[in-house]
One Martini backbone bead per residue (centre of mass of N, CA, C, O) as a GRO file, in nm:
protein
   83
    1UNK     BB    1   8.902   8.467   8.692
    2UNK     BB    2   8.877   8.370   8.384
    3UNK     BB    3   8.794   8.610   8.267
    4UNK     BB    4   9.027   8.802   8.332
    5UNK     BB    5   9.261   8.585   8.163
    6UNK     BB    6   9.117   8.644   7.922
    7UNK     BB    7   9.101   8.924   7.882
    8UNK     BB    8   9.437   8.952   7.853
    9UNK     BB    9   9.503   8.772   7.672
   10UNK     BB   10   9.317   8.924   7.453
   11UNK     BB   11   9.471   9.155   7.435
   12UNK     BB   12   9.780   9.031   7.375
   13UNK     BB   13   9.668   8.922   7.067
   14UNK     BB   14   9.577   9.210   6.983
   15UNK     BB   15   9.834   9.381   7.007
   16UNK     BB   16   9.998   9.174   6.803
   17UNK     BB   17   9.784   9.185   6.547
   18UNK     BB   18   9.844   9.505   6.528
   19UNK     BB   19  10.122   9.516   6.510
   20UNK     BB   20  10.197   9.355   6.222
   21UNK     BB   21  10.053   9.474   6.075
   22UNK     BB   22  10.198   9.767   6.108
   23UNK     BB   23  10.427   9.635   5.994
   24UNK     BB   24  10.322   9.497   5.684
   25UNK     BB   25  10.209   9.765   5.612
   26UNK     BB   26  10.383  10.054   5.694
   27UNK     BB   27  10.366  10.228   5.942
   28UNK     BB   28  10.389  10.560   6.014
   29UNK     BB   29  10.638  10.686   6.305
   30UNK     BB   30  10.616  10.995   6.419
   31UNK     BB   31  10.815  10.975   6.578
   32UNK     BB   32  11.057  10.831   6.474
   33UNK     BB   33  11.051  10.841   6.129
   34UNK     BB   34  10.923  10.585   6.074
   35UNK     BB   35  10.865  10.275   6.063
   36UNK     BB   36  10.719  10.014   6.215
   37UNK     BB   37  10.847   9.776   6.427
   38UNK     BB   38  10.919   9.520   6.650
   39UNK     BB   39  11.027   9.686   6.884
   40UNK     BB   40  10.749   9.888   6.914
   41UNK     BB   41  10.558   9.652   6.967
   42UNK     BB   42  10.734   9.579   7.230
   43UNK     BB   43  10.714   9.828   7.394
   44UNK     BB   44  10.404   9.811   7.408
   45UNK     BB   45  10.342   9.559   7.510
   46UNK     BB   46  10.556   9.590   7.809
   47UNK     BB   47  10.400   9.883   7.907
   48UNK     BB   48  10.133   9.763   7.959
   49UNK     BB   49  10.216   9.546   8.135
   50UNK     BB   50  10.378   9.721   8.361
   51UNK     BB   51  10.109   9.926   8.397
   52UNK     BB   52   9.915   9.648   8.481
   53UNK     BB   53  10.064   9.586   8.758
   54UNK     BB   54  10.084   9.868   8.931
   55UNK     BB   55   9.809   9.887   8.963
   56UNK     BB   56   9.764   9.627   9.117
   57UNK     BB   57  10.019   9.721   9.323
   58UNK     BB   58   9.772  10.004   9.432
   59UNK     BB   59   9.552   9.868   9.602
   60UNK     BB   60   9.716   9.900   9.934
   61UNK     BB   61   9.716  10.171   9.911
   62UNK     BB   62   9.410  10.252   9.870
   63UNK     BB   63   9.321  10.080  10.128
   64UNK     BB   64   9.461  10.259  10.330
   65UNK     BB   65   9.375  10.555  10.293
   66UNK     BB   66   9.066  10.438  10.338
   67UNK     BB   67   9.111  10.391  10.637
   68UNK     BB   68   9.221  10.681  10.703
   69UNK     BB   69   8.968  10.830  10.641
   70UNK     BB   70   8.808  10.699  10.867
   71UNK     BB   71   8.898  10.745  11.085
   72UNK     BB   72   8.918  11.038  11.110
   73UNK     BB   73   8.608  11.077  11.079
   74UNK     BB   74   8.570  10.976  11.390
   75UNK     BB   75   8.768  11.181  11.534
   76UNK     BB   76   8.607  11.415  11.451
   77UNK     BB   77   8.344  11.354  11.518
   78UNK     BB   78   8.467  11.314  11.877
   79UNK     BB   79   8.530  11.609  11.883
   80UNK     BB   80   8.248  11.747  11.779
   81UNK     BB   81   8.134  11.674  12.017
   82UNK     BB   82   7.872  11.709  12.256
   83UNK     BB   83   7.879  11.678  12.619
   0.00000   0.00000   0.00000
């Protein structure tokens, strides 16, 4: 468990230092045509942390579908069965 949340940190600490550098030496975003600013590396750090939210609660729903899969194929093992 402290691998998983020191892997977070360090990737939220690497997002933050890419981002300064890209505000700092004044990197161009062609999205919006002007220069990278500070508001734009914090919507993408906390769009990627929002992101990785979502995945992790979509695990209890992924693990419902494969039980509900594993039903299935027993029911129809059941039905294929000859008597």
């Amino acid at each position: 468990m402290a691998f998983f949340f020191s892997s977070v940190f360090g990737l939220y600490s690497y997002s933050f230092y890419v981002g300064s550098i890209w505000v700092e030496k004044k990197f161009y975003n062609p999205t919006f045509g002007r220069d990278y600013s500070t508001g734009d590396i914090l919507s993408c750090f906390f769009g990627v942390m929002f992101g990785g939210i979502s995945l992790g609660l979509a695990a209890p729903n992924i693990k419902a579908v494969t039980e509900g899969r594993v039903a299935g194929k027993l029911a129809f093992e059941i039905i294929d069965r000859k008597p």
